[in-house]
C-alpha positions as CSV (number, residue, x, y, z in Angstrom):
1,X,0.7,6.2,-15.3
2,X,1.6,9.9,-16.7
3,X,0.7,12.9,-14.6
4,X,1.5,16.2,-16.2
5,X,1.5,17.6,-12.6
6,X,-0.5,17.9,-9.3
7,X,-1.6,20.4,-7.5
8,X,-3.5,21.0,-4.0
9,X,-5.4,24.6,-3.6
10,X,-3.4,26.0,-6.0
11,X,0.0,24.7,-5.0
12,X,2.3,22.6,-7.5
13,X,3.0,19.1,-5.4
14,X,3.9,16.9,-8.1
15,X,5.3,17.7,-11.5
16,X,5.5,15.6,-15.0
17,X,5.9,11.5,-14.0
18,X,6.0,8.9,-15.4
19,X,5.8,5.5,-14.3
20,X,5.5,1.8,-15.3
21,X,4.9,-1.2,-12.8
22,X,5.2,-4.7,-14.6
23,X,3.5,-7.6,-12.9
24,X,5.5,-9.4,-10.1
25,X,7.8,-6.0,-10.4
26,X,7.7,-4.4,-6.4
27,X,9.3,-0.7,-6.4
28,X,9.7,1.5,-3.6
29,X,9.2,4.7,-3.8
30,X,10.9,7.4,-1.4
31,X,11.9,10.8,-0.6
32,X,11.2,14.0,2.0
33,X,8.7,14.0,4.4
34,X,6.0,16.1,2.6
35,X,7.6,15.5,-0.7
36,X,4.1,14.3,-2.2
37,X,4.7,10.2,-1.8
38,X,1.1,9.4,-0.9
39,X,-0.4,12.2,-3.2
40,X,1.3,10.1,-5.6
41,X,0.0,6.7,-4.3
42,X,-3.7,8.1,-3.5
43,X,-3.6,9.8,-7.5
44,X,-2.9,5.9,-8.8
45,X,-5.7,4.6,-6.5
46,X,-8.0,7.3,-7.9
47,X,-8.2,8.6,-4.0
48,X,-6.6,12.4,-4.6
49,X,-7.9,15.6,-6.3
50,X,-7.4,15.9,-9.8
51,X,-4.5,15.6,-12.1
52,X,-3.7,16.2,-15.8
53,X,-2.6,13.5,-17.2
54,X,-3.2,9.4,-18.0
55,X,-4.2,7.3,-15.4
56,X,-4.0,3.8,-16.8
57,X,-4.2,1.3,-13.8
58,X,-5.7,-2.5,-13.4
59,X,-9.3,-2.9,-12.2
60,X,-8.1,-4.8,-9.1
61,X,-6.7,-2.4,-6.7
62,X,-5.2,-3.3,-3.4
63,X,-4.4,-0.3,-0.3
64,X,-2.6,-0.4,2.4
65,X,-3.0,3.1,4.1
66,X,-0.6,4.6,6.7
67,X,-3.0,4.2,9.7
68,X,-4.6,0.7,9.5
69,X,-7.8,2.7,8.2
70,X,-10.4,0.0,9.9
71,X,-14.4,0.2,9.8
72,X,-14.3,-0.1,14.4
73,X,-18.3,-1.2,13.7
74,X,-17.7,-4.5,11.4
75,X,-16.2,-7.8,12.9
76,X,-12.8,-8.6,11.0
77,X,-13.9,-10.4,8.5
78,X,-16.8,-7.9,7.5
79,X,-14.0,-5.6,7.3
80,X,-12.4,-8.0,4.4
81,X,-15.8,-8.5,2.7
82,X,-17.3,-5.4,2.3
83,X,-13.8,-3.7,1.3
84,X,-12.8,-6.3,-1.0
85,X,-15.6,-7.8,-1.7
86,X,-14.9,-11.2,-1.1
87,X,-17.1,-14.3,0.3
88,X,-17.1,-14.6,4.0
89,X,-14.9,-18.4,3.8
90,X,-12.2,-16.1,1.6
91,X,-12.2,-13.4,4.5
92,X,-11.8,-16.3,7.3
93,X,-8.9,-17.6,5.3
94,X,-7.4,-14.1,4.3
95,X,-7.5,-13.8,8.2
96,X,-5.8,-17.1,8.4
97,X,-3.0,-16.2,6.1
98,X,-2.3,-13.4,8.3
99,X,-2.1,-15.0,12.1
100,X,-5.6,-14.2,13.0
101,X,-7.2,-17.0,12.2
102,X,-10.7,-17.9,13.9
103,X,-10.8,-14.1,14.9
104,X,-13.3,-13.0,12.3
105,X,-16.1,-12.1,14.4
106,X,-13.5,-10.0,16.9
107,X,-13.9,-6.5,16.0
108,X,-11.0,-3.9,15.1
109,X,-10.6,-2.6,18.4
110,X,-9.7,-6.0,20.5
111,X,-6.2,-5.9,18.4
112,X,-3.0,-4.1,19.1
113,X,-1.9,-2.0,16.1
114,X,0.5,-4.8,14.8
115,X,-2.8,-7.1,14.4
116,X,-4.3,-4.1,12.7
117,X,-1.7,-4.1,10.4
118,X,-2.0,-7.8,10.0
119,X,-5.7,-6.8,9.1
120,X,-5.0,-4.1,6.6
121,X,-2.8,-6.5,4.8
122,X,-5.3,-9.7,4.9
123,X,-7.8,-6.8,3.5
124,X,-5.4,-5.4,0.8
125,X,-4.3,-9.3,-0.5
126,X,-7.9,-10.7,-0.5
127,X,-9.0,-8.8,-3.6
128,X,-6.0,-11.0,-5.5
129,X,-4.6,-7.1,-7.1
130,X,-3.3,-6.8,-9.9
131,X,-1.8,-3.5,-8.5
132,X,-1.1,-3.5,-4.8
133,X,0.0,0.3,-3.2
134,X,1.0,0.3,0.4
135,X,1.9,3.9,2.3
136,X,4.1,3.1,4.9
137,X,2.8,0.1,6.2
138,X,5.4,-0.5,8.9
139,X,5.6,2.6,10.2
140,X,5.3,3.2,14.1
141,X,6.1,-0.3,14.7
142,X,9.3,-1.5,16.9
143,X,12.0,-2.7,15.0
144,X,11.3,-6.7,16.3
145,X,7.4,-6.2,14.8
146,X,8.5,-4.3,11.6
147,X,11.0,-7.1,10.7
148,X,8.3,-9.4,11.6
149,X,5.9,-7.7,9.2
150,X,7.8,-7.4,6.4
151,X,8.5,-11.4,6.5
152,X,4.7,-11.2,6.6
153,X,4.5,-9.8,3.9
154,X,6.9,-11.2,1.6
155,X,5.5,-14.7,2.4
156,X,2.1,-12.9,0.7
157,X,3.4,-11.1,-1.7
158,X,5.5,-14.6,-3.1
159,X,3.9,-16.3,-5.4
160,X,1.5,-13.7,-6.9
161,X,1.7,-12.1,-9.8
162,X,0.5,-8.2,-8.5
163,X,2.9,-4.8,-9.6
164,X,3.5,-3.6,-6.3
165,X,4.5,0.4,-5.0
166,X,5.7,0.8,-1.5
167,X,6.5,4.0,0.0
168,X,9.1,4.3,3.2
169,X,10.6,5.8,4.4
170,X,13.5,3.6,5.5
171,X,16.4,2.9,2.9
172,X,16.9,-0.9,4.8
173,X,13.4,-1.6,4.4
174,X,13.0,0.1,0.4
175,X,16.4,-2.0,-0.5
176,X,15.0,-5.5,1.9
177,X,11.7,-5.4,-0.4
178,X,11.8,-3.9,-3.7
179,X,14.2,-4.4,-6.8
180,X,13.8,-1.0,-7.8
181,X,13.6,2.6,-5.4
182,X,12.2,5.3,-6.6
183,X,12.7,8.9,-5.4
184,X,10.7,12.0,-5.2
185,X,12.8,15.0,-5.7
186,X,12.6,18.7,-5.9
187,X,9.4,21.1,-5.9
188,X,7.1,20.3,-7.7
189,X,8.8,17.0,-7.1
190,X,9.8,14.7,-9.8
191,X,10.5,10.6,-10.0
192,X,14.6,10.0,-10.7
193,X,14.9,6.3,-10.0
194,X,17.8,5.6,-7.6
195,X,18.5,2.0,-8.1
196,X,17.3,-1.0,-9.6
């Protein structure tokens, strides 16, 4: 993906980047709080306000938003299905995969937010993406769950094929599960790549 440069009502947020995930590749991508790291994730997923530039990414997208980002008025599984557009039997063993097995008729709001995170991942991985972008998908969570979560979901991710982009915050947790880290700098910020 090129982007010539961002901007939100008029504000410069991101400037000229370039970037290139290759299939099985995971990068994390960091930086300053306000910095522009999920502008950056939401302008790949097609999600933000308009940029110049090329946006060349696969048709199977996968999302993993900060907040588990739930439909509270579908059943778990519905909440795989219509999202990413899978047959029920896929959804119940998307669930599986995740520790909520023969919980697909529960509904978002009978699970603690570390089983809502479960669920956002069982939603993101059911699609099979070719391009999987997660926004801090641990954040919020005690250091016993986040560890715990992250095993999660490198037992996922292994195995399939899928360029993956997560964004943390946390240097431990961008060196634990990505070969390369990435980092926004500057205003309008820019991608320097910090290690790989």
């Amino acid at each position: 993906m090129r982007i010539d440069g961002l901007s939100l009502q008029g504000r410069p947020v991101l400037g000229a980047i370039d970037l290139t995930l290759r299939a099985g590749e995971t990068a994390a991508l960091t930086g300053p709080s306000g910095i522009g790291k999920t502008t950056l994730l939401r302008a790949l997923a097609g999600l933000g306000p308009g940029f110049s530039g090329e946006r060349q990414v696969p048709d199977r997208l996968g999302y993993v938003f900060q907040e588990p980002t739930l439909m509270p008025w579908c059943s778990l599984r519905d909440n795989i299905v219509l999202t990413a557009g899978v047959p029920a039997g896929q959804a119940d063993k998307a669930l599986a995969e995740v520790g909520l097995g023969g919980r697909g008729d529960d509904f978002p709001r009978q699970l603690s937010l570390g089983q809502q995170r479960r669920l956002s991942l069982a939603r993101a991985f059911a699609a099979d993406p070719d391009l999987l972008l997660l926004d801090e998908p641990f954040v919020s969570l005690d250091p016993a769950l986040a560890d715990e979560m992250m095993t999660l979901f490198e037992t996922l991710r292994a195995g399939r094929g899928m360029a993956t982009l997560v964004v943390t915050h946390s240097e431990d947790e961008a060196r634990r599960l990505a070969r390369r880290i990435l980092r926004l700098e500057g205003h309008p910020a820019r991608l320097v790549e910090t290690a790989g």
